[in-house]
TINUDREN-329753 format. One line per field, with one value per atom (N, C-alpha, C): residue number from 1; atom name; x, y, z. Coordinates in steps of 0.05 Angstrom, whole numbers, m for minus. Atoms other than C-alpha are relative to their C-alpha. Last residue first. Layout:
BEGIN
seq: NUM,... $
atom: CA,... $
px: X,... $
py: Y,... $
pz: Z,... $
***
This chain:
BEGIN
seq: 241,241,241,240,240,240,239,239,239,238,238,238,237,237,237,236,236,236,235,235,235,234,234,234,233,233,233,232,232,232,231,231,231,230,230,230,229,229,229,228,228,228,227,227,227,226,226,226,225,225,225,224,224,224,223,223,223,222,222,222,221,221,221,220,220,220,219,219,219,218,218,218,217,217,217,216,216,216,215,215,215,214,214,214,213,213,213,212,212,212,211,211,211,210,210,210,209,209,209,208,208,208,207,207,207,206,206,206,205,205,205,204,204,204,203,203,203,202,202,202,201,201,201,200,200,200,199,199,199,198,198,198,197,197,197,196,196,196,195,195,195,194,194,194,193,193,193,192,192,192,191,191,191,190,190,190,189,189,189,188,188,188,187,187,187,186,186,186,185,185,185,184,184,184,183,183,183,182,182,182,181,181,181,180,180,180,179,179,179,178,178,178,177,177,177,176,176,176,175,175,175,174,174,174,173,173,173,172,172,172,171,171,171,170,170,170,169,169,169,168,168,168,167,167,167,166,166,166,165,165,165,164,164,164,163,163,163,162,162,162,161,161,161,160,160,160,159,159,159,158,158,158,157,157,157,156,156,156,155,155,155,154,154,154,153,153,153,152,152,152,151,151,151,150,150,150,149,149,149,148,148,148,147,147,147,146,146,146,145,145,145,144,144,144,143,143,143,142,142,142,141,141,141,140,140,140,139,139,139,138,138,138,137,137,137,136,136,136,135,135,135,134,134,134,133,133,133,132,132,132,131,131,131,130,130,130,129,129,129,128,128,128,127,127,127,126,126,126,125,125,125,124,124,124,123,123,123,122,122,122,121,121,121,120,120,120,119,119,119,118,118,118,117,117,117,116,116,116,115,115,115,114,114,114,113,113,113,112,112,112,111,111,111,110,110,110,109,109,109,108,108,108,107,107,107,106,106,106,105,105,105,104,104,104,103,103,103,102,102,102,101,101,101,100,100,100,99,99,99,98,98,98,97,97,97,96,96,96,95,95,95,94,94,94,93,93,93,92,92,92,91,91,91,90,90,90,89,89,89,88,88,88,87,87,87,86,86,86,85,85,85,84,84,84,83,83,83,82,82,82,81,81,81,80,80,80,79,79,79,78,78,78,77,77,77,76,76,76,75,75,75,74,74,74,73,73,73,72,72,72,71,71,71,70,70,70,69,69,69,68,68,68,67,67,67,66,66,66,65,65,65,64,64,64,63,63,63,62,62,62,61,61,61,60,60,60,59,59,59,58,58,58,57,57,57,56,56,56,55,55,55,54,54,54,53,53,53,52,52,52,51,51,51,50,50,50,49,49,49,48,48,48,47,47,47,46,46,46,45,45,45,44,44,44,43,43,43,42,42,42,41,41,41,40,40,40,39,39,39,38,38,38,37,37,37,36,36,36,35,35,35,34,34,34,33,33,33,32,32,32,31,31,31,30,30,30,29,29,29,28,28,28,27,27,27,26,26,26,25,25,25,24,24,24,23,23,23,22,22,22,21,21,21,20,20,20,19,19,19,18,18,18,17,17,17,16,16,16,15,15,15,14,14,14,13,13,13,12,12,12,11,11,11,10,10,10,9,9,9,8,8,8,7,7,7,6,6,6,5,5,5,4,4,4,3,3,3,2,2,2,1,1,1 $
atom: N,CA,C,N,CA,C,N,CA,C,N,CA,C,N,CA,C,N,CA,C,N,CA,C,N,CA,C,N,CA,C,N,CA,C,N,CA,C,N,CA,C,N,CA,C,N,CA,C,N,CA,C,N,CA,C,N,CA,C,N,CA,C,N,CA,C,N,CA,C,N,CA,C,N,CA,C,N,CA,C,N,CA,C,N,CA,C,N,CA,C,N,CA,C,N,CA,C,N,CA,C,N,CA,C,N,CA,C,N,CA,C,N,CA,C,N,CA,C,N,CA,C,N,CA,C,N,CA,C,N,CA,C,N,CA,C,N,CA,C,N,CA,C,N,CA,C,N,CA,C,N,CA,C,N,CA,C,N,CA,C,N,CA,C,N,CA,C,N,CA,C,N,CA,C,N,CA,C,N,CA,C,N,CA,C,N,CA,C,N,CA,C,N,CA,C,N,CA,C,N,CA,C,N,CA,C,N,CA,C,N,CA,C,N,CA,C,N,CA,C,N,CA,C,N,CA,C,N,CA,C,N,CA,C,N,CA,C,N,CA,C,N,CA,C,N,CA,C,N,CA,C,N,CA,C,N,CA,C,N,CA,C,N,CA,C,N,CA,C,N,CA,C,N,CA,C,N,CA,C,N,CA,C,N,CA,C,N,CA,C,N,CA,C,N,CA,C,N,CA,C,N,CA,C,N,CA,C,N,CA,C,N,CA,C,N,CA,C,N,CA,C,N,CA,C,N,CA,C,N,CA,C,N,CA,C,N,CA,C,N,CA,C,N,CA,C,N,CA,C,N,CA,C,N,CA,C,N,CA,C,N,CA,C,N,CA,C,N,CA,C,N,CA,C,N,CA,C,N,CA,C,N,CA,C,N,CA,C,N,CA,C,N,CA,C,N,CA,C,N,CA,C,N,CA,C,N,CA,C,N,CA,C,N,CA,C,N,CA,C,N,CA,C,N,CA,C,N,CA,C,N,CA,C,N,CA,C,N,CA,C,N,CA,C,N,CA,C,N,CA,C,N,CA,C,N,CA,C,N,CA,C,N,CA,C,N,CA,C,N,CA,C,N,CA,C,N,CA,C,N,CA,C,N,CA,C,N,CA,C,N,CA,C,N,CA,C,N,CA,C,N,CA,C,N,CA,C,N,CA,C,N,CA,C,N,CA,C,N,CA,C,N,CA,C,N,CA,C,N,CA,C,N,CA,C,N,CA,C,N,CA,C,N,CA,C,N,CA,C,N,CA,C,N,CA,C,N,CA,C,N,CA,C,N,CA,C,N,CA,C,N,CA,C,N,CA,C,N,CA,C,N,CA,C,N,CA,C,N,CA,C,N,CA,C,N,CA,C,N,CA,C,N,CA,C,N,CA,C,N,CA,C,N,CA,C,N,CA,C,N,CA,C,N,CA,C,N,CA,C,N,CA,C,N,CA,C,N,CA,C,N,CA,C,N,CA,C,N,CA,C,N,CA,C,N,CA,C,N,CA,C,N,CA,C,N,CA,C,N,CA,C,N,CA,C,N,CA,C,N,CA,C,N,CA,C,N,CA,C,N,CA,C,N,CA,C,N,CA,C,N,CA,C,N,CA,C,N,CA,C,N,CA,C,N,CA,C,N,CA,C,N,CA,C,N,CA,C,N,CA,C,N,CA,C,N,CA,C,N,CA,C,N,CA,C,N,CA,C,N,CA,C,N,CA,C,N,CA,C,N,CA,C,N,CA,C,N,CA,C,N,CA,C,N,CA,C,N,CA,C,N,CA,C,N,CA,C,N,CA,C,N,CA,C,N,CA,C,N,CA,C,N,CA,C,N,CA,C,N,CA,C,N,CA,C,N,CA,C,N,CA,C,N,CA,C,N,CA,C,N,CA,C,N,CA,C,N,CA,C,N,CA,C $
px: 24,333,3,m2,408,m28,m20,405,5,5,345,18,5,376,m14,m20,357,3,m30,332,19,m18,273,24,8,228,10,m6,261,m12,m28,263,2,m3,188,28,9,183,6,m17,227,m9,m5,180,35,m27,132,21,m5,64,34,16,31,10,m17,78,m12,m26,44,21,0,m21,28,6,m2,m2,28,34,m9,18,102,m27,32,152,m12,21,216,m26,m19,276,m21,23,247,27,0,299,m21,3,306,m5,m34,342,m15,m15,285,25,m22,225,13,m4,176,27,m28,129,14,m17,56,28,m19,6,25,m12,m63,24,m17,m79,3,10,m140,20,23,m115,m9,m5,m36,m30,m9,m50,m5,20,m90,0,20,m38,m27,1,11,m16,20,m14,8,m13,49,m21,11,18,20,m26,36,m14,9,m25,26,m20,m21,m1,m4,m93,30,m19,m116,7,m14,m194,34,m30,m235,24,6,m301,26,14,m280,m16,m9,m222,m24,m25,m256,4,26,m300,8,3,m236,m25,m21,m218,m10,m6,m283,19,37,m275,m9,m13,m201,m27,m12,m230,18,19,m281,9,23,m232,m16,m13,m188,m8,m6,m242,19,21,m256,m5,2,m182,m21,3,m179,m1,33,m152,0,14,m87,m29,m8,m55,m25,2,m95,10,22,m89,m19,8,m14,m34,m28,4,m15,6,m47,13,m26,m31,m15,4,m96,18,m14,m89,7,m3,m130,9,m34,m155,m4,3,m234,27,m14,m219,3,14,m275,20,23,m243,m12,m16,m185,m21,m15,m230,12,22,m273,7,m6,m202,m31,m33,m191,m3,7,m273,24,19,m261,m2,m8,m199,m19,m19,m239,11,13,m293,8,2,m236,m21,m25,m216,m6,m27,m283,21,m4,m316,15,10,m323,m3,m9,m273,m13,m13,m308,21,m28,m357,21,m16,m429,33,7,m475,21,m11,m453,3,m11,m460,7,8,m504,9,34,m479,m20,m3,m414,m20,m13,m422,m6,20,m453,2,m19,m380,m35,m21,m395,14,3,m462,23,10,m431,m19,m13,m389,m5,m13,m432,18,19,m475,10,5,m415,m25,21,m396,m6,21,m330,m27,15,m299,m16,1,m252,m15,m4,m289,6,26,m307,8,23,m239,m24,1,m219,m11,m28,m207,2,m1,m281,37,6,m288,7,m10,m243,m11,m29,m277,13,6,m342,18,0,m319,1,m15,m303,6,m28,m358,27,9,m403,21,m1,m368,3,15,m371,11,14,m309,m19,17,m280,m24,12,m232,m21,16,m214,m16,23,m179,m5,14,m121,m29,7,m72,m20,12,m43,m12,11,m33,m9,m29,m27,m8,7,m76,18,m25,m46,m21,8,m92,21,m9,m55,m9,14,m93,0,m11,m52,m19,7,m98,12,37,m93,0,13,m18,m28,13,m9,m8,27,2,m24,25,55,m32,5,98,m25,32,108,2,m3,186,m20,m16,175,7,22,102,22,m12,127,m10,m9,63,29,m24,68,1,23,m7,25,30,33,m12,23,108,m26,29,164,m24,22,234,m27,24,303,m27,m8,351,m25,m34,353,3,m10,272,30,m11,251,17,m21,196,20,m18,142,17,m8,122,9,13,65,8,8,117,m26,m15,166,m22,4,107,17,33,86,15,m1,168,m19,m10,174,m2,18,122,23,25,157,m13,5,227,m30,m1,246,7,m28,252,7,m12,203,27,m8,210,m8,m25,172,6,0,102,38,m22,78,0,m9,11,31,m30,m6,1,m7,m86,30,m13,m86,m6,15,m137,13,32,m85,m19,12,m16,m26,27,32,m13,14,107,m28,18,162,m20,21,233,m23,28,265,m7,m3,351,m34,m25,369,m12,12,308,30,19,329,m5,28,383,m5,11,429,m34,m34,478,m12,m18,418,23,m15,360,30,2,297,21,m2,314,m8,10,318,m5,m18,334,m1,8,283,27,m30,312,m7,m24,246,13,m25,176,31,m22,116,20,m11,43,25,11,m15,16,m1,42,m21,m20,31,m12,17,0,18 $
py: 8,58,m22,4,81,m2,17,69,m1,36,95,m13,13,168,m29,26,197,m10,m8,269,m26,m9,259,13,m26,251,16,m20,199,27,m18,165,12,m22,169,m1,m18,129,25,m13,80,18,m25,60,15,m2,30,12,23,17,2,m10,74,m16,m29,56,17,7,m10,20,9,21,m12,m16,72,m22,m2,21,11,33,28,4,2,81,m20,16,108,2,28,145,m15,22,189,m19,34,246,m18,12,315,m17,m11,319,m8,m5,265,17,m15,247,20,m29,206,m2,m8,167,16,m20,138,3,15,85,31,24,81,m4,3,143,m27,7,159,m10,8,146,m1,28,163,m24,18,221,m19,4,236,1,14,203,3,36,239,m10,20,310,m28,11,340,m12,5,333,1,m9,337,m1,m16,297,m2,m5,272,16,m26,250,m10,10,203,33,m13,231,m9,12,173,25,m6,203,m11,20,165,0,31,198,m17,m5,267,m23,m9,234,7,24,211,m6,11,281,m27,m10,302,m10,19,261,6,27,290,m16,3,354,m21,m11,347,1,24,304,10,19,362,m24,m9,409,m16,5,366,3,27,361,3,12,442,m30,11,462,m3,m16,512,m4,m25,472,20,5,405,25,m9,417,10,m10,417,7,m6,425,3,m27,387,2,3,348,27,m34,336,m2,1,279,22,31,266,m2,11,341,m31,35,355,m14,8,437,m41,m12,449,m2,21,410,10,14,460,m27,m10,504,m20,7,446,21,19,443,m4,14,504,m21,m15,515,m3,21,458,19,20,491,m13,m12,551,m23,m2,501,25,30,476,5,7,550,m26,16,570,m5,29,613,m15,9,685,m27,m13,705,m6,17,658,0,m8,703,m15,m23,681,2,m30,663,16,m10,588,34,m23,570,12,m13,513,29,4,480,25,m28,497,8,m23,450,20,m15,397,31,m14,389,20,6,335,19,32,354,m19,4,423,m22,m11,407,0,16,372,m5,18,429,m26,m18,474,m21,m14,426,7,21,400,17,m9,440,m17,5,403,15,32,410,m8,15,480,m27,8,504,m25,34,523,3,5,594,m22,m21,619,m9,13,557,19,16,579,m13,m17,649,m20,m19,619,7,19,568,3,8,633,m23,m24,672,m16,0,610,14,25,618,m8,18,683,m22,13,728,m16,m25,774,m4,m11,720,17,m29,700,2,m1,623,39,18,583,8,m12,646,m22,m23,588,23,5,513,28,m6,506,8,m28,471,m3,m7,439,18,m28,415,m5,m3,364,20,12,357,m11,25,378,m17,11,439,m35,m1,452,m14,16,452,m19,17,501,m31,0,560,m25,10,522,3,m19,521,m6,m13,447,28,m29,430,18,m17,367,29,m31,350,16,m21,286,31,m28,246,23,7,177,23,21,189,m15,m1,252,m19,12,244,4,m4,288,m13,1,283,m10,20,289,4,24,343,m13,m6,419,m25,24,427,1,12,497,m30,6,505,m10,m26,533,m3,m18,486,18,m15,447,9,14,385,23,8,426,m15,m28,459,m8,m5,383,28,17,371,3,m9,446,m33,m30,434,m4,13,360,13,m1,377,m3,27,357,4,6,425,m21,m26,409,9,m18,332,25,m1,280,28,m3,259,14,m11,254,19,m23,220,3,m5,184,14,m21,172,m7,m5,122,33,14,116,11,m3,111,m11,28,94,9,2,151,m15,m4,143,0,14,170,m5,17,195,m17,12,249,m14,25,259,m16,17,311,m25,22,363,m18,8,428,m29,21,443,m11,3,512,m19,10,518,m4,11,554,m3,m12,583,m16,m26,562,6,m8,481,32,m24,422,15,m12,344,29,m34,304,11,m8,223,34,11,206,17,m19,239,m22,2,206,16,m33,222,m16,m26,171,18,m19,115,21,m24,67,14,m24,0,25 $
pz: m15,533,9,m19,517,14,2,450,28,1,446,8,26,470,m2,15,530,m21,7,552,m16,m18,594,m13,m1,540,15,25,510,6,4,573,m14,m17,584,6,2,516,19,20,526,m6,m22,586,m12,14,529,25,m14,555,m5,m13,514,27,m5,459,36,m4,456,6,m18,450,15,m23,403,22,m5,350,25,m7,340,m5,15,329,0,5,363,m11,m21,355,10,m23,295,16,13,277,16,36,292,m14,11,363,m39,m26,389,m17,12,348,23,m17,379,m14,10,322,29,m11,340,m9,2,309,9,20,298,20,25,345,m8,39,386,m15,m2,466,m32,4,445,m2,29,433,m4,14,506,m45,m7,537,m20,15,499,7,m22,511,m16,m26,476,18,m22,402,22,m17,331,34,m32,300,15,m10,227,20,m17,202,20,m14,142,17,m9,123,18,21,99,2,31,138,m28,1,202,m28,4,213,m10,31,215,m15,13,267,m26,16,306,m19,28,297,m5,20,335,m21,8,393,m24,15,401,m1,15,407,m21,16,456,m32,1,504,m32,16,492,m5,26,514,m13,14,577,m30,13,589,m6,m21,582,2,m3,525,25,m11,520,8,m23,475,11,m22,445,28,m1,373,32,m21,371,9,m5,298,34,m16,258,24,m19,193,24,m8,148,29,m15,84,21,5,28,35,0,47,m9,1,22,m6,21,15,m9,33,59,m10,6,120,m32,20,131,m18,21,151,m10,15,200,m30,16,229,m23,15,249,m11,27,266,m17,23,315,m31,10,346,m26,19,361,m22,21,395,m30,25,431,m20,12,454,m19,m20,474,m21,m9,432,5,m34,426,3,m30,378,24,m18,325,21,12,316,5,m17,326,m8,3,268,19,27,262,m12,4,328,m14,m13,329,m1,10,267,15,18,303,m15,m19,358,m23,m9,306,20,m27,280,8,m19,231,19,m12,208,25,m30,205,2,m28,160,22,m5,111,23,m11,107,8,m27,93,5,m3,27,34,m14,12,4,m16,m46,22,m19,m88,20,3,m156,25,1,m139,4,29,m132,6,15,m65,m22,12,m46,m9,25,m35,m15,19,9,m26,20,53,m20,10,63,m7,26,66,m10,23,122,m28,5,164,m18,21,150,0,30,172,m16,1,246,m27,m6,243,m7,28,226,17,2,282,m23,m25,301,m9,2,236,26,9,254,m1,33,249,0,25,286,m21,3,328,m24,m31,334,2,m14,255,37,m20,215,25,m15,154,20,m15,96,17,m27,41,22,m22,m19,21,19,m81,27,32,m85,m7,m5,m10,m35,m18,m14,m4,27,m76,14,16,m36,m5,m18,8,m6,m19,m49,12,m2,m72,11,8,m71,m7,m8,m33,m12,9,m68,21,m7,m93,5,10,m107,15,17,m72,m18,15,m41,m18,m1,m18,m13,20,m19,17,m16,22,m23,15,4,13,m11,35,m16,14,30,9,12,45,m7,m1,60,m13,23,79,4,m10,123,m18,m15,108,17,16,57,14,17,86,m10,17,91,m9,11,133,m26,20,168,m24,2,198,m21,13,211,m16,6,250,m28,16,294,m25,8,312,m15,26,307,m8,8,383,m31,16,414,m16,1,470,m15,m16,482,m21,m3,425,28,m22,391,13,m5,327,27,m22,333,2,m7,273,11,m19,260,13,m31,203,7,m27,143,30,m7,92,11,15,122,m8,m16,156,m18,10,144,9,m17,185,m33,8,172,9,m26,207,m36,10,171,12,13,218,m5,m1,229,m12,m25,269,m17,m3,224,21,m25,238,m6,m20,177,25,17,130,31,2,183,m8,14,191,m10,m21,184,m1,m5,152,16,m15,134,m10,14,108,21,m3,105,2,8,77,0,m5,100,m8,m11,78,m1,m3,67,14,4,47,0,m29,46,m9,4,m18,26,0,0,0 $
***
């Protein structure tokens, strides 16, 4: 089966002679929820923008469905059918709910367009709230509108950078109930994340990237049980798990 979205050997970084990712390879499977996981500093944010494009790649290669789409500008993302929602700034505060779907739909071409009725089927919350702004709503039901944007473009594949900051557990509960909802429409999903527990609870299959690179990957449950894991978060290499 060809990888919905892989990374090979990527190596990158903001700033030429100072790489944050040495050599991260992971693949994600269509269908799966992949929780990229790792310490503060790891590569994780920075792997996710790396494959939307805003991040420059210096070696290595990035496939979509097996489509190369490493030297993609990030523009052209959405079109090849990768969404990306980022942990901050992913919504028009001052925009309605509706206003905000409207506005990404106005940038999609027809053909990929998901439909706003569809949407809010799957994110009844917003169904409800569709008139108010999305400045006034809780943080997870921010989140939801983040991802119910990226939703109208009908991703193959939708990476999201931290969805879980600043929730409360109820709201992260709320949130991760939702994705597996996403998931459930044929939607594969890449999830940066420091709530591991509550990663590790929806995902297929997990990655932790340590100094740029994966140092382990398995299956969530098994990772969840793993106590290689809470050394890598401490500071240790595999090699010394």
């Amino acid at each position: 089966m060809i990888p919905a979205l892989e990374f090979s050997q990527i190596e990158g970084g903001y700033e030429p002679g100072l790489p944050i990712l040495r050599g991260a390879s992971l693949s994600v499977m269509p269908g799966e929820i992949v929780a990229l996981l790792g310490p503060n500093g790891a590569g994780k944010s920075t792997l996710v923008k790396a494959a939307a494009g805003l991040v420059p790649i210096w070696s290595g290669r990035v496939t979509l469905g097996g489509r190369d789409i490493t030297a993609t500008p990030a523009h052209r993302m959405v079109r090849e059918g990768l969404g990306f929602v980022p942990q901050t700034e992913n919504v028009f505060a001052n925009l309605s709910v509706l206003e905000n779907l409207l506005l990404a739909a106005a940038l999609v071409p027809k053909a990929r367009r998901g439909t706003i009725d569809a949407i809010f089927t799957l994110f009844p919350d917003l169904a409800r709230q569709r008139k108010l702004a999305a400045g006034r709503l809780s943080g997870g039901q921010r989140q939801m509108v983040a991802v119910a944007r990226a939703l109208i473009a009908s991703p193959a594949v939708l990476m999201l950078d931290e969805p879980s900051a600043g929730l409360s557990p109820k709201l992260v509960g709320l949130v991760f109930e939702r994705l597996q909802a996403v998931r459930a429409t044929g939607v594969t999903i890449l999830l940066v994340e420091q709530n591991v527990k509550a990663a590790l609870a929806i995902a297929d299959r997990a990655a932790v990237l340590v100094e740029g690179r994966e140092r382990l990957v398995g299956r969530a449950a098994d990772l969840a049980d793993d106590k290689r894991l809470a050394h890598l978060y401490l500071g240790g290499g595999l090699e010394e798990a």
